[in-house]
N, C-alpha and C positions, 0 to 999 in steps of 0.2 A: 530565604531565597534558594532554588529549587537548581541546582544543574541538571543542564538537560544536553543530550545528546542528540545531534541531528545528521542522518544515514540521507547523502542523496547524490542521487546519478550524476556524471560528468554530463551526459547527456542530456541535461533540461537547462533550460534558461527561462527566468524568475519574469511574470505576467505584473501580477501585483506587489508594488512596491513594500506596502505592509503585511507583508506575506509572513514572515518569523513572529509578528507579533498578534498576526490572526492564529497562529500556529500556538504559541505560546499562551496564548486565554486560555486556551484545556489544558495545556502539557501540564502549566502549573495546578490541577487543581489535585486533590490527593487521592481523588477517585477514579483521575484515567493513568489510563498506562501507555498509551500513545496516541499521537494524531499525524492523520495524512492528510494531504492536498489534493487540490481539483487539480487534474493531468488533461491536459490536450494532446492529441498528435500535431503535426503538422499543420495540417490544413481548416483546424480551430477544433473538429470534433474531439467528444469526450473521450479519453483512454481510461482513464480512474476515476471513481466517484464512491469509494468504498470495494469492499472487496466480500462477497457474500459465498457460504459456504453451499457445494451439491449444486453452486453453478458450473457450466463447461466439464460436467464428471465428477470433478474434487472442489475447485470452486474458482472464481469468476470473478470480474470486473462488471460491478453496477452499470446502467447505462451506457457503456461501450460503442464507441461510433456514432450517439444521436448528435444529433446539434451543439453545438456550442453553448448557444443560447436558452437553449430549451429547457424548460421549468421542471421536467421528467413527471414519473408516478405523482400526484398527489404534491407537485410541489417541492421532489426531494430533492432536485438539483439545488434548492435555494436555501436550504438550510443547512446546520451544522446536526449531527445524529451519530449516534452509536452504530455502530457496523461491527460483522464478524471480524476483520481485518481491513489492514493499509500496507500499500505496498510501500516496499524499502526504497522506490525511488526517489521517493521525499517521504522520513518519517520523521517523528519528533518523541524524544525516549526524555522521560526525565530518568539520570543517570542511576537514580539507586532502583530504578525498576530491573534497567537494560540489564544493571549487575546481578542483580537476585533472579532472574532468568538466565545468568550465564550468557547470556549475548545471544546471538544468533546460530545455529546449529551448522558450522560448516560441514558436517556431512552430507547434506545440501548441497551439492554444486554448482547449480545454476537455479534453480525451480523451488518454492516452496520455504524456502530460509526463512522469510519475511512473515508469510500466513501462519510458520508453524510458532514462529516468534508469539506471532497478536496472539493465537489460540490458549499456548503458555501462560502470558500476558491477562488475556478473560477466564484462565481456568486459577488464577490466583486472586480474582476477584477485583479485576480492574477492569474499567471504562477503555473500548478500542473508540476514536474517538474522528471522524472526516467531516473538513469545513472544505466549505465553496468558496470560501472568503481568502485561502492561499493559492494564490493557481500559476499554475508554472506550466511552460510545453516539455514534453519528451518527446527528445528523438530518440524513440525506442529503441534497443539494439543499436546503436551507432556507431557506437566504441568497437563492441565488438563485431560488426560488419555485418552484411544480409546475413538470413536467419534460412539456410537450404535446406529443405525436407528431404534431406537423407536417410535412408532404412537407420541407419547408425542411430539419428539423432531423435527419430521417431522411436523405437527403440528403448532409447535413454529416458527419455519423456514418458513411455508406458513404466518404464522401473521406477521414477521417483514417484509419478501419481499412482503406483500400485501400494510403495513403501509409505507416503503420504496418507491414504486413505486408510491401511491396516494400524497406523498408531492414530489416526483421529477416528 
């Protein structure tokens, strides 16, 4: 039996009951290295459905804002599938991975901790692993309060996707 570690936001509140144990069908298998969940905003659309890389610049949130309900590309909202990455707002580590990659890079501040995790994660030869069958809402930034497009924080955001891009 496989400890696993599970990284997830104060800001989500769980949709599907059997959510840890839709979560848990991959975490335990020995060929992935982590799984994320189906994220909603608010108002039911999609915020996470995987995380693919040389989306948005560096990389991006799979079908982002469609429907809720929507079957997306080909069907992928309804299945479970390998992806570049999963965000840390709900991830699921089984523990001796999390530990042989050193955990997460806090030199990371805010941006990219998560993605450079999975990347670590696929470049030692493990499965990044997103089901539709765990679905939780984020209230994205919550905790930490509206998100102001300040020169400052724009700024910050061009340093870490510069620093991000040059080691991937």
């Amino acid at each position: 039996r496989l400890e696993q570690i599970l990284l997830l936001n104060n800001d989500t509140e769980v949709i599907s009951p059997d959510w840890i144990q839709e979560m848990l069908r991959y975490a335990q298998r020995s060929d992935v290295g982590a799984v994320g969940a189906k994220l909603y905003y608010p108002d039911g659309t999609i915020q996470h459905a995987g995380i693919g890389i040389g989306i948005e610049i560096a990389a991006g949130h799979y079908f982002r804002g469609f429907p809720g309900d929507s079957e997306g590309y080909a069907g992928r909202l309804k299945y479970a599938q390998n992806v570049s990455a999963v965000t840390a707002a709900c991830m699921m580590i089984p523990r001796h991975v999390y530990e042989k990659m050193n955990g997460l890079d806090e030199s990371y501040s805010m941006v990219f901790n998560d993605i450079d995790l999975c990347l670590r994660i696929r470049e030692a030869g493990y499965l990044i692993v997103w089901t539709p069958w765990a679905e939780l809402t984020h209230y994205e930034s919550k905790s930490r309060g509206p998100e102001e497009e300040t020169e400052e924080k724009k700024r910050f955001f061009v340093r870490e996707t510069n620093r991000f891009l040059r080691k991937w």
